[in-house]
ROSE-4610 file (N, C-alpha, C; in Angstrom, 1 decimal, always signed):
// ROSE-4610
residu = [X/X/X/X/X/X/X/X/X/X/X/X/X/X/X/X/X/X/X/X/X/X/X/X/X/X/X/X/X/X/X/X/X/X/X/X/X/X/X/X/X/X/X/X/X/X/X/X/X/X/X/X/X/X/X/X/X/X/X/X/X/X/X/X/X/X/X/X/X/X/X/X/X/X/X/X/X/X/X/X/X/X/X/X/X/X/X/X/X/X/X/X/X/X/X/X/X/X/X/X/X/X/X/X/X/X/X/X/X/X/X/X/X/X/X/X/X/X/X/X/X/X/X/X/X/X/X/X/X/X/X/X/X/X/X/X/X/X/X/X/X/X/X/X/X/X/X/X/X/X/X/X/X/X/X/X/X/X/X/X/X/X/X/X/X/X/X/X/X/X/X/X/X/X/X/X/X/X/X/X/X/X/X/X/X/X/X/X/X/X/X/X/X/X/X/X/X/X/X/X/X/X/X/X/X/X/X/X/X/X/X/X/X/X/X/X/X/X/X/X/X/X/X/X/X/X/X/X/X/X/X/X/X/X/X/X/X/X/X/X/X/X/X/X/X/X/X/X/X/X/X/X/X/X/X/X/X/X/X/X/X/X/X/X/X/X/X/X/X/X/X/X/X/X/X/X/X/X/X/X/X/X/X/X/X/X/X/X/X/X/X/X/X/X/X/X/X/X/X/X/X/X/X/X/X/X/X/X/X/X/X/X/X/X/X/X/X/X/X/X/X/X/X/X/X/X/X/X/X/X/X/X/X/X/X/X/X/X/X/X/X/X/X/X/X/X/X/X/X/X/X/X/X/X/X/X/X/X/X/X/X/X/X/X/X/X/X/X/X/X/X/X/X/X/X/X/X/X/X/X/X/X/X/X/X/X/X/X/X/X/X/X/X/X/X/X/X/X/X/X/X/X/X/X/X/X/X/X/X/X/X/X/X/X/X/X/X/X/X/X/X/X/X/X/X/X/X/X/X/X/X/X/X/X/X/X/X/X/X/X/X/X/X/X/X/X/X/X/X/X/X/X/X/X/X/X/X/X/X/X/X/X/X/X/X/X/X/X/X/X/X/X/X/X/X/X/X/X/X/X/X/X/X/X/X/X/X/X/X/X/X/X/X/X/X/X/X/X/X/X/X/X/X/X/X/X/X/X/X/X/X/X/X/X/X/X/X/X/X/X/X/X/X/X/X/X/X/X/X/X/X/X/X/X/X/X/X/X/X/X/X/X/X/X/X/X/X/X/X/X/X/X/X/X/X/X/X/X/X/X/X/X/X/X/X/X/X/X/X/X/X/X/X/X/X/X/X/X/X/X/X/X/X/X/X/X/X/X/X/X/X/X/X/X/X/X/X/X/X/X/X/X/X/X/X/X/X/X/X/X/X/X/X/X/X/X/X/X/X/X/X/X/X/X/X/X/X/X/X/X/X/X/X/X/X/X/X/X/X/X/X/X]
num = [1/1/1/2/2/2/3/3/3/4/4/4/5/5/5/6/6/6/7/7/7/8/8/8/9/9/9/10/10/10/11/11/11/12/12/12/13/13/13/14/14/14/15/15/15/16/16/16/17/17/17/18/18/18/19/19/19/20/20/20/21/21/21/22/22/22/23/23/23/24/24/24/25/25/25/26/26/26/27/27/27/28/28/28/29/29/29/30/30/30/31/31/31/32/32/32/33/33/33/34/34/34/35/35/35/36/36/36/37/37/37/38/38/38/39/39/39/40/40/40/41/41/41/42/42/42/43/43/43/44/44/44/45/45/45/46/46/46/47/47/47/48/48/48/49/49/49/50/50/50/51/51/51/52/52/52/53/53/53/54/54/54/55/55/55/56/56/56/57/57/57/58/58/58/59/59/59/60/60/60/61/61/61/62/62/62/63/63/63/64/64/64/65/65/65/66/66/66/67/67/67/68/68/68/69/69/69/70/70/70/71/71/71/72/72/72/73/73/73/74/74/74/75/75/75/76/76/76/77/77/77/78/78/78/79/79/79/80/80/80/81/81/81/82/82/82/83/83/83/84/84/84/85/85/85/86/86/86/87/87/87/88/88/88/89/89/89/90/90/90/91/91/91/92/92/92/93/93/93/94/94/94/95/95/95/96/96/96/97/97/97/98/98/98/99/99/99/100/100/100/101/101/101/102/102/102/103/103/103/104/104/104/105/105/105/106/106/106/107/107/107/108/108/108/109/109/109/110/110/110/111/111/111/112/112/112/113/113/113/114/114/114/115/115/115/116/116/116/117/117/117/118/118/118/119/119/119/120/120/120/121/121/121/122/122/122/123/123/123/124/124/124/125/125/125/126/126/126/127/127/127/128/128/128/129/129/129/130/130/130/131/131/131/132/132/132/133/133/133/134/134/134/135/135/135/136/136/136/137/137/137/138/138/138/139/139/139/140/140/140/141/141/141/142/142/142/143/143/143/144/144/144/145/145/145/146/146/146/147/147/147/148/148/148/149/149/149/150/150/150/151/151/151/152/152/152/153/153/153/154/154/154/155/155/155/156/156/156/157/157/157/158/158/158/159/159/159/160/160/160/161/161/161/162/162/162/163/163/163/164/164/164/165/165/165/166/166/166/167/167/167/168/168/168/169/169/169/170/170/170/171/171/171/172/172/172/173/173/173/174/174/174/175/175/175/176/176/176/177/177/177/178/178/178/179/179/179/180/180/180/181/181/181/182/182/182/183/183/183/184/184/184/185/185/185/186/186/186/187/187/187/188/188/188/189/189/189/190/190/190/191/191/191/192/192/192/193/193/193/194/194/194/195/195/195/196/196/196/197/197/197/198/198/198/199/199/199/200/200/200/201/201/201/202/202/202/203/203/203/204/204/204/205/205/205/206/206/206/207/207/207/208/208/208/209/209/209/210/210/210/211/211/211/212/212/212/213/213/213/214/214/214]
x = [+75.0/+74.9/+75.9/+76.5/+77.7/+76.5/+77.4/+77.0/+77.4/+75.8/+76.1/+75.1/+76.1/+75.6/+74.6/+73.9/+73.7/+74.6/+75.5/+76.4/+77.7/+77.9/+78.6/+77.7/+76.5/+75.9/+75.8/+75.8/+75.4/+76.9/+77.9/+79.4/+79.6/+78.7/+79.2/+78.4/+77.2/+76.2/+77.2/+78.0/+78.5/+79.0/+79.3/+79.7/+78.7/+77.2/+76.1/+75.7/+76.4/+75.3/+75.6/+76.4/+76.7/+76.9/+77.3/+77.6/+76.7/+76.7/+75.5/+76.6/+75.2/+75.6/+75.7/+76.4/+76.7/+75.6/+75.1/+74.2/+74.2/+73.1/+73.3/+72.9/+73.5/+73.3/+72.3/+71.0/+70.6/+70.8/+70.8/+71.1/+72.2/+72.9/+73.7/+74.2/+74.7/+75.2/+73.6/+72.8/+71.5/+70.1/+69.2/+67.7/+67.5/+66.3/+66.6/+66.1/+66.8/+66.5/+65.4/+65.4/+64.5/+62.9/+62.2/+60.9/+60.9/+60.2/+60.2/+59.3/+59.5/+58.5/+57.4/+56.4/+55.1/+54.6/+53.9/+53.8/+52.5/+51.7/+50.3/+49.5/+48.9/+47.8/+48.2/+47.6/+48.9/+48.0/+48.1/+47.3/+48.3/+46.9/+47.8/+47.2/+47.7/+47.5/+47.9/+47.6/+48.0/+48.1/+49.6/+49.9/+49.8/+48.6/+48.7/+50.1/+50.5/+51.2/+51.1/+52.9/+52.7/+52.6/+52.6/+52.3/+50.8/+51.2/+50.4/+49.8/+49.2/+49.1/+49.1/+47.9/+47.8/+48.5/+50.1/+51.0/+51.9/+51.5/+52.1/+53.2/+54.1/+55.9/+55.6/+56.0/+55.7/+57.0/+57.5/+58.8/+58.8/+59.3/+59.2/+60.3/+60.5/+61.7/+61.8/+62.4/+62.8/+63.7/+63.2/+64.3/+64.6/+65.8/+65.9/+66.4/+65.9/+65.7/+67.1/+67.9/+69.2/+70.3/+69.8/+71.0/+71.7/+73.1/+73.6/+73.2/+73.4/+73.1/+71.3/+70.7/+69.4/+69.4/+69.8/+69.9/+70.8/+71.5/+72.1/+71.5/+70.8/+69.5/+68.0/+67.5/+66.8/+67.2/+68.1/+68.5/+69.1/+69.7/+70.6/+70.0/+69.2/+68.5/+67.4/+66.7/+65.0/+65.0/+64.9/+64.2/+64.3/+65.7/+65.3/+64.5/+64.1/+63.6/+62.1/+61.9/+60.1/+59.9/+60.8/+60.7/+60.8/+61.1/+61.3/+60.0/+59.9/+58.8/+57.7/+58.2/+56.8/+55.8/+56.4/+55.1/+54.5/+55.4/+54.6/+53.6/+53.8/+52.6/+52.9/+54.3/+54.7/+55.0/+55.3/+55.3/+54.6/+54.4/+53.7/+55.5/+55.3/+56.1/+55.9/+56.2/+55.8/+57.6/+57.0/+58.1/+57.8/+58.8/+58.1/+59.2/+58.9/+59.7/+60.4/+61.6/+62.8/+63.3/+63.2/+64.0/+64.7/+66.1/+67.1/+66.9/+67.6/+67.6/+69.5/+69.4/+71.0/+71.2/+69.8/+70.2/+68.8/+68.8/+68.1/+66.7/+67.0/+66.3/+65.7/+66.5/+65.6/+65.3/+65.8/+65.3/+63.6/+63.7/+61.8/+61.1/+61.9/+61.3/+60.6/+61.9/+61.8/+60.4/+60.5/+59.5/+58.2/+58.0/+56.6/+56.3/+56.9/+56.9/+56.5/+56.7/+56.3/+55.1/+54.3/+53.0/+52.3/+52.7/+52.1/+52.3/+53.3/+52.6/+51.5/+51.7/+50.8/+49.1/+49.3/+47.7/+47.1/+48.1/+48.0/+47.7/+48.4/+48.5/+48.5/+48.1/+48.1/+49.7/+49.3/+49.9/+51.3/+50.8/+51.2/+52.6/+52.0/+53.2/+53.7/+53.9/+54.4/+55.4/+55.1/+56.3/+57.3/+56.7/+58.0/+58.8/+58.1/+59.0/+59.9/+59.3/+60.4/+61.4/+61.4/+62.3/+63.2/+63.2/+63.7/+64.1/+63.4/+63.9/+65.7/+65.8/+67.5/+68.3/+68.1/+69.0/+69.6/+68.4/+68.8/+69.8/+69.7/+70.5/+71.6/+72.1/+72.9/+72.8/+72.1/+71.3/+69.8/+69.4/+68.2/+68.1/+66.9/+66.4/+64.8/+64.1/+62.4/+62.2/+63.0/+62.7/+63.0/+64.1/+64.3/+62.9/+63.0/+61.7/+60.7/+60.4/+58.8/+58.8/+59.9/+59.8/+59.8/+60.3/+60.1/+58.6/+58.0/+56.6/+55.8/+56.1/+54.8/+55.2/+56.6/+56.5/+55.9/+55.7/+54.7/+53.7/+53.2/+51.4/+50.8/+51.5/+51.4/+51.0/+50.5/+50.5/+52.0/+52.6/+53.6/+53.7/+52.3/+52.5/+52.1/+51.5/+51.1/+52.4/+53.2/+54.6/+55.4/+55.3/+55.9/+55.7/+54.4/+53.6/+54.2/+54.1/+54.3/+55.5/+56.8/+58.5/+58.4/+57.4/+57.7/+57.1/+55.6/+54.6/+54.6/+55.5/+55.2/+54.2/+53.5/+51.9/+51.6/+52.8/+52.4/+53.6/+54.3/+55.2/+54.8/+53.6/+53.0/+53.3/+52.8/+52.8/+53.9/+55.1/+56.1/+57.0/+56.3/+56.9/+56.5/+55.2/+54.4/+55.8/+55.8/+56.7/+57.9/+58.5/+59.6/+59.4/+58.1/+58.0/+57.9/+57.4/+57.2/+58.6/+59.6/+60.7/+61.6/+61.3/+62.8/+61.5/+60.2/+59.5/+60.2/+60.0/+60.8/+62.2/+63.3/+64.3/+65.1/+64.5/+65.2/+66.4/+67.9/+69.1/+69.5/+69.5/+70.1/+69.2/+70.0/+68.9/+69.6/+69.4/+68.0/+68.1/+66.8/+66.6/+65.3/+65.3/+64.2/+64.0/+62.8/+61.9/+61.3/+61.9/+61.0/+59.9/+58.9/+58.3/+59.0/+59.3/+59.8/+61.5/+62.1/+63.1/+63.8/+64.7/+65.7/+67.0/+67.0/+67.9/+68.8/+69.3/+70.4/+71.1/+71.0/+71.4/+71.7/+70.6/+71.2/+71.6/+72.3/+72.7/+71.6/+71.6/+71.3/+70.7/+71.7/+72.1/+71.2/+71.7/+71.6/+69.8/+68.9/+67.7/+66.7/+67.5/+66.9/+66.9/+67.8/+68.0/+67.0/+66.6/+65.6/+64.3/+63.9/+62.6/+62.4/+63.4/+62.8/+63.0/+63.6/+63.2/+62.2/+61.5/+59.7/+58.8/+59.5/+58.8/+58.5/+59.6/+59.5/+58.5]
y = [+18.7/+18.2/+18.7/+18.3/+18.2/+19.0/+20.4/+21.2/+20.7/+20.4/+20.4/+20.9/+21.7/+22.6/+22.5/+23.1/+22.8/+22.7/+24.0/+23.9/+22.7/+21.7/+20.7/+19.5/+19.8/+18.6/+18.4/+19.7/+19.7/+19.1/+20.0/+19.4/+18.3/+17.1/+16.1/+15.1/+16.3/+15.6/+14.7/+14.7/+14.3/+12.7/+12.3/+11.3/+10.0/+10.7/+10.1/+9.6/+9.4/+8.7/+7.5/+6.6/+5.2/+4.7/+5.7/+4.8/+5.2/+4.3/+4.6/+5.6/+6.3/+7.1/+6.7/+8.1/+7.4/+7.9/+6.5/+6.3/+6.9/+7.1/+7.2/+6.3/+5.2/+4.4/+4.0/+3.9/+3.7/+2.7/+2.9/+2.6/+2.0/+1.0/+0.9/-0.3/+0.2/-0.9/-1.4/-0.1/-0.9/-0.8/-0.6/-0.4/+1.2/+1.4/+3.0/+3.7/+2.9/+3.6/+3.3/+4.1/+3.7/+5.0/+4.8/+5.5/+7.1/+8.3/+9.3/+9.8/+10.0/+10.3/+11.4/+11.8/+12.6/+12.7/+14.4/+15.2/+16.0/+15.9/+17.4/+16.6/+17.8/+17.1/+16.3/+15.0/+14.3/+14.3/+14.5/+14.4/+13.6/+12.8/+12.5/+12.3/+12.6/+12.2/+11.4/+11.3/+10.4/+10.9/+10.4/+11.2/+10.6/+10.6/+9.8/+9.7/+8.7/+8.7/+10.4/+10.2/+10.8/+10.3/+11.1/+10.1/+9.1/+7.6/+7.4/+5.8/+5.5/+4.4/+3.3/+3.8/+2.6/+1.9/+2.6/+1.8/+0.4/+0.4/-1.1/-1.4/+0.3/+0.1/+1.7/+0.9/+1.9/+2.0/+3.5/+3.5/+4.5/+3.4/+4.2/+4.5/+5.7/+6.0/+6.4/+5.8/+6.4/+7.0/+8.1/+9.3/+10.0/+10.7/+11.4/+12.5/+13.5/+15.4/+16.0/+15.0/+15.1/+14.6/+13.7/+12.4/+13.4/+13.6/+14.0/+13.3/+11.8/+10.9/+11.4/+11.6/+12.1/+13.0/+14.3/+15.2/+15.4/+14.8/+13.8/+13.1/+12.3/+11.6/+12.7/+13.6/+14.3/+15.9/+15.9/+17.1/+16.6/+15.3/+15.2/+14.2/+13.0/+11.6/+11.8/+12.2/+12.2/+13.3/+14.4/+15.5/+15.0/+14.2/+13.1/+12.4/+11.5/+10.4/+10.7/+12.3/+12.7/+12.8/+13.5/+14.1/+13.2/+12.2/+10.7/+9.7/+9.4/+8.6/+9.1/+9.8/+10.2/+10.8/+12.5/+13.3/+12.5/+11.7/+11.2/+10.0/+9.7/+8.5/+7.2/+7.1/+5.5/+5.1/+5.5/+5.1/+5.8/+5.3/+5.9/+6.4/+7.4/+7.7/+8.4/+7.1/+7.8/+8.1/+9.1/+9.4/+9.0/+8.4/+7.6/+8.0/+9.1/+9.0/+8.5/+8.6/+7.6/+8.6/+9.2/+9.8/+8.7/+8.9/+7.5/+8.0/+9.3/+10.5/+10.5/+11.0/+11.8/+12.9/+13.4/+15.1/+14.8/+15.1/+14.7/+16.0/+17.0/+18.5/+18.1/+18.3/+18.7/+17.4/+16.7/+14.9/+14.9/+15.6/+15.1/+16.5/+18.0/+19.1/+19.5/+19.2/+19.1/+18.3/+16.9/+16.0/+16.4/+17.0/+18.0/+18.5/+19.1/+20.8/+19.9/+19.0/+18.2/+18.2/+17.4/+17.1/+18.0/+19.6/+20.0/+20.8/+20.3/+21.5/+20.5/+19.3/+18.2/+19.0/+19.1/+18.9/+20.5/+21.7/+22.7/+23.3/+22.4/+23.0/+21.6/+20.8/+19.5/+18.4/+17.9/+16.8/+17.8/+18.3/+18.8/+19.7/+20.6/+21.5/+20.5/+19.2/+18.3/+18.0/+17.5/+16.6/+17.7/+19.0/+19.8/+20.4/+20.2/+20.9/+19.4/+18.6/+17.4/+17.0/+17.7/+17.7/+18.8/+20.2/+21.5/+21.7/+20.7/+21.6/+21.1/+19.6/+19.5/+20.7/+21.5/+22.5/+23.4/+23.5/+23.9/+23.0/+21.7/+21.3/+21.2/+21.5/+21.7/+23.7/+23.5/+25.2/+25.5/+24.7/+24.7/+25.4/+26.1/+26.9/+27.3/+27.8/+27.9/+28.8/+30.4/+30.7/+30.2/+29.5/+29.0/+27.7/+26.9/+25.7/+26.8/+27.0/+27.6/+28.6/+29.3/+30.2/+29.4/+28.5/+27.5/+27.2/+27.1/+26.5/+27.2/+28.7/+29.7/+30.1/+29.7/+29.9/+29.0/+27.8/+27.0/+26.7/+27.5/+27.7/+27.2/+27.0/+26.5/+27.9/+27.8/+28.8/+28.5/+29.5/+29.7/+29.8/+30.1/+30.1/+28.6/+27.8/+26.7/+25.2/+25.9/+24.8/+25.4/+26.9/+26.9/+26.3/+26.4/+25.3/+23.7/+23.9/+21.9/+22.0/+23.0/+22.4/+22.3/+23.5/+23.7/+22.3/+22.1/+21.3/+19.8/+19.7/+17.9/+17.2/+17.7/+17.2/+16.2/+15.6/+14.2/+12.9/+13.7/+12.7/+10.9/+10.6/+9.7/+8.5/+9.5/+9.3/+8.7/+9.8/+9.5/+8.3/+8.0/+7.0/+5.5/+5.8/+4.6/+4.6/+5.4/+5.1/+4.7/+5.1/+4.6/+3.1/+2.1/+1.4/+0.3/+0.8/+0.4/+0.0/+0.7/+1.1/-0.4/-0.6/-1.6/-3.2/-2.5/-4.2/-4.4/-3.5/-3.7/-3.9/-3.9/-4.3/-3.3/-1.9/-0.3/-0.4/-0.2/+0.3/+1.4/+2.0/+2.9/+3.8/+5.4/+6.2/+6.6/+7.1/+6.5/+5.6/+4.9/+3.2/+3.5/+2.9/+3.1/+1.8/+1.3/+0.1/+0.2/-0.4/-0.6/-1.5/-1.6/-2.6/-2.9/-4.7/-5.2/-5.2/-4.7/-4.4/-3.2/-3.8/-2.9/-2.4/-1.2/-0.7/+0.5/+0.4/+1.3/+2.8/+3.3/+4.7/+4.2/+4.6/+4.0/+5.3/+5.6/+6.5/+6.5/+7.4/+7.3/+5.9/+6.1/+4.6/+3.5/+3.2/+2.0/+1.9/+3.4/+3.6/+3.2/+4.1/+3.6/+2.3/+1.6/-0.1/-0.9/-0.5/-0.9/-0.9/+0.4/+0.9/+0.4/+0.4/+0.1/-1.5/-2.6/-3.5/-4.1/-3.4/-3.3/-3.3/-2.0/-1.4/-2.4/-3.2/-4.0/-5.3]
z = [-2.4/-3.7/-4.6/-5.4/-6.3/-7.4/-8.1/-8.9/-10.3/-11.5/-12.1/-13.2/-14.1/-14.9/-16.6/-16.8/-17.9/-18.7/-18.8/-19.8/-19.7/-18.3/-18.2/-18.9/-18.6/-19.3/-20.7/-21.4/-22.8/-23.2/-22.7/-23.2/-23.2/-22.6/-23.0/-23.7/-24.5/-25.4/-26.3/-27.1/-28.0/-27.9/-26.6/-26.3/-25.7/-26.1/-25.5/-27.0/-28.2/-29.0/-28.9/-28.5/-28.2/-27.2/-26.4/-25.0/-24.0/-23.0/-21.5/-21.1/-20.5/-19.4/-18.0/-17.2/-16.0/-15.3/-14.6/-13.4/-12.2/-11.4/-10.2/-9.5/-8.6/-7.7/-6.1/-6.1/-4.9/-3.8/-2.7/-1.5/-1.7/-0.6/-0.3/-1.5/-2.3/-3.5/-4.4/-4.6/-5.3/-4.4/-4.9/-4.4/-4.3/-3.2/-3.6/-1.6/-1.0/+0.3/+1.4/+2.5/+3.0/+2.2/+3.2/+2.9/+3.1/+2.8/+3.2/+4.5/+5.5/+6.6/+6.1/+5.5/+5.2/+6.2/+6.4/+6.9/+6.4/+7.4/+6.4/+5.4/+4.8/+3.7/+2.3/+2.3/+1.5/+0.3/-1.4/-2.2/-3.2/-4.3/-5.3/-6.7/-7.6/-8.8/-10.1/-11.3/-12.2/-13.0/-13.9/-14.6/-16.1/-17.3/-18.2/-18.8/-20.0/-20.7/-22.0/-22.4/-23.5/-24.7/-26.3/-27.2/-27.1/-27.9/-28.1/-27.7/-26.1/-24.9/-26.0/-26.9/-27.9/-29.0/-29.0/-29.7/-30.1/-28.3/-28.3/-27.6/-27.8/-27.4/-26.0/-24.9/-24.2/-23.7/-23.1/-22.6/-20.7/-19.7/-18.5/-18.2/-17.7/-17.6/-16.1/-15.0/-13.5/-13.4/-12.6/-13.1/-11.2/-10.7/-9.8/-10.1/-9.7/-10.1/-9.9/-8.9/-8.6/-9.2/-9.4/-10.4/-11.8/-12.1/-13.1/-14.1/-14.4/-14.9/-15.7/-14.8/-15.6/-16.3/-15.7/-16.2/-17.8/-18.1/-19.3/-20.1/-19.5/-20.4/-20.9/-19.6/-19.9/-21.3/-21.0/-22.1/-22.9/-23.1/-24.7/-24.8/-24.5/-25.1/-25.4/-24.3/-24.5/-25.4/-25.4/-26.7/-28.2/-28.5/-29.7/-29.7/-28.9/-28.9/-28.3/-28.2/-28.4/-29.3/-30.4/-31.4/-33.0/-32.8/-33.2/-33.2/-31.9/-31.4/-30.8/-29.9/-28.9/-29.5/-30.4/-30.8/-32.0/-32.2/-33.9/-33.6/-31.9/-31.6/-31.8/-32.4/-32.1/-31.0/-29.7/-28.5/-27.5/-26.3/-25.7/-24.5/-23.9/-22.4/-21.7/-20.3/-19.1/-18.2/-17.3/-16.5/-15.1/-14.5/-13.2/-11.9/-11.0/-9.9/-9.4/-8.7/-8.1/-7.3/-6.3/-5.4/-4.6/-5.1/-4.2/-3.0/-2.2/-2.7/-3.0/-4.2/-4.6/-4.1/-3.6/-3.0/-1.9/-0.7/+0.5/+0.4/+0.3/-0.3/-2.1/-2.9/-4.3/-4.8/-4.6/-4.9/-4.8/-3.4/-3.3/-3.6/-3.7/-3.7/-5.4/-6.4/-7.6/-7.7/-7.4/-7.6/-7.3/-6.5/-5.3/-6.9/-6.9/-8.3/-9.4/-9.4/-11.1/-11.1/-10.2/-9.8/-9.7/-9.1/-8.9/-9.9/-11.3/-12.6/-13.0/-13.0/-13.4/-13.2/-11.9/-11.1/-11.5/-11.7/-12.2/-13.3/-14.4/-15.8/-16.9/-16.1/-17.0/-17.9/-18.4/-19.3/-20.1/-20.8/-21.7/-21.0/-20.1/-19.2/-18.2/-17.2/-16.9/-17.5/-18.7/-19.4/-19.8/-20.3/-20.6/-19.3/-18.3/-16.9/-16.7/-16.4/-16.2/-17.0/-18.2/-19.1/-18.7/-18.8/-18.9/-17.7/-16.7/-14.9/-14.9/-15.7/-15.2/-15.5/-16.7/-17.1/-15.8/-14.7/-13.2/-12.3/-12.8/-11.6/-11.4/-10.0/-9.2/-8.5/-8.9/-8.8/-8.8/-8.5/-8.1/-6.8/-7.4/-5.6/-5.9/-5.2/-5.0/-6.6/-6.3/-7.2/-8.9/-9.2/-10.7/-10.8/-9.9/-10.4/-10.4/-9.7/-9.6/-10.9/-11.1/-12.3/-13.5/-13.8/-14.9/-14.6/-13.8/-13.5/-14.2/-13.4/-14.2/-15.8/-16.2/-17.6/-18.4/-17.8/-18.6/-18.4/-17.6/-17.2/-16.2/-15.0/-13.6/-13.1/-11.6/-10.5/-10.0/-9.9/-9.0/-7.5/-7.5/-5.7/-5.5/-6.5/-5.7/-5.9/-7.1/-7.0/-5.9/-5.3/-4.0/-3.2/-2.3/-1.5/-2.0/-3.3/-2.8/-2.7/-3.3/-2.6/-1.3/-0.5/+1.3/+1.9/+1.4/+2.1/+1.7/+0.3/-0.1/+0.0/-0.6/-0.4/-1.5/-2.0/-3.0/-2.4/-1.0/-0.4/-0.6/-0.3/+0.0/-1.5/-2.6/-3.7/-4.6/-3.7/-4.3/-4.0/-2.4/-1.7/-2.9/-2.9/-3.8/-4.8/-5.9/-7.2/-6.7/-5.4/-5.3/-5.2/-4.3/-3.7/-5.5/-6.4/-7.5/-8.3/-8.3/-8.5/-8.5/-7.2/-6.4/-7.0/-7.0/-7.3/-8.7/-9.5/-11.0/-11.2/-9.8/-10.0/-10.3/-10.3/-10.7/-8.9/-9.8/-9.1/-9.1/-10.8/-11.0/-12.1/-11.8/-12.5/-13.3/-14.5/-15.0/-15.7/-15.1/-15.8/-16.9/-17.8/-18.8/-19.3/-19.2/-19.7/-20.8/-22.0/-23.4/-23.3/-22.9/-22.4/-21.7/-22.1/-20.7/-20.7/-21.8/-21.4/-20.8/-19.9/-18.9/-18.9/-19.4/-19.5/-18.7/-18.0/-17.1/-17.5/-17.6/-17.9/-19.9/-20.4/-21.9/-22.7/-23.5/-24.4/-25.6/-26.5/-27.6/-28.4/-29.1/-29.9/-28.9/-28.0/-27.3/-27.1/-27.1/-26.8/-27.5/-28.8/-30.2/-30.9/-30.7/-30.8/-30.0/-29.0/-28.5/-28.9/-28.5/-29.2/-30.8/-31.8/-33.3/-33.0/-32.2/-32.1/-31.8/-30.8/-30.4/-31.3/-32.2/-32.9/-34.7/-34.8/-35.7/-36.3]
């Protein structure tokens, strides 16, 4: 996997208030691959929305733990646009798995770890690890996820276990299977409702959303 840094990502906050970012591409010119082979005890859960379901303007976002492109969207788009919309309850957002895989290892390992701060520590520590884990990527390894886990109130031995064991493989296979029915190519794609948008910038996010929201 191609190393890429927080501090490469942040550098190029500035040029995300108008234009899309760059994508990452699944399968062979589009879709998102074949299936993952699962293994062992398979479990799964659901992850409510953030904010607020009953607003009306919901935003999904498909994301891969590997994609630079997310990681871009996760640290310089989204923290506005919680801080905007989400905590104040005019929209609801969810975050919705996409391992193309861009990285064969932390694609589906990262993803394990999400679920399992999910299933561990709830809603609240979820959304902030899916947010904060890109700052690792291209440097991701057991101990940095899992250590971001237990700083936000996960068991750490048990987001170990799910990087080794993938015990939401199945799960994840599902979101992917969801993914390609929605017509998702590229990550990250985010849905204002029903509209589709491909790696969108700032600007481009917000034009959406207050048109919903109108």
């Amino acid at each position: 996997m191609q190393g890429y840094s927080r501090r490469a990502l942040l550098a190029s906050a500035g040029a995300l208030s108008t234009g899309a970012l760059a994508g990452c591409l699944g399968g062979d010119g589009g879709g998102s691959g074949s299936e993952r082979e699962c293994s062992g005890e398979q479990r799964s859960v659901e992850v409510p929305p953030a904010g607020d379901p009953e607003s009306g303007v919901t935003l999904a976002v498909y994301e891969d733990f590997a994609c630079p492109g997310c990681g871009e969207f996760s640290l310089n788009v989204l923290p506005g646009i919680k801080t905007d919309y989400v905590e104040p309850g005019r929209v609801a957002y969810e975050h919705h798995d996409l391992p193309i895989p861009v990285d064969e290892e932390w694609s589906w390992r990262v993803a394990n770890a999400s679920l399992a701060v999910f299933e561990d520590a709830g809603a609240g520590a979820y959304y902030a690890f899916v947010e904060e884990v890109f700052q690792y990527q291209g440097e991701y390894s057991e101990g940095t996820v899992a250590g971001l886990a237990a700083e936000l109130g996960a068991d750490e031995e048990a987001v170990r276990a799910a990087m080794e064991e993938e015990p939401f493989c199945e799960r994840l296979n599902e979101s992917r299977a969801e993914a390609t029915e929605r017509g998702v190519e590229v990550t990250p794609t985010v849905f204002v409702n029903d509209q589709q948008l491909e790696a969108p910038g700032d600007e481009e996010l917000r034009e959406a959303i207050d048109a919903e929201l109108a």
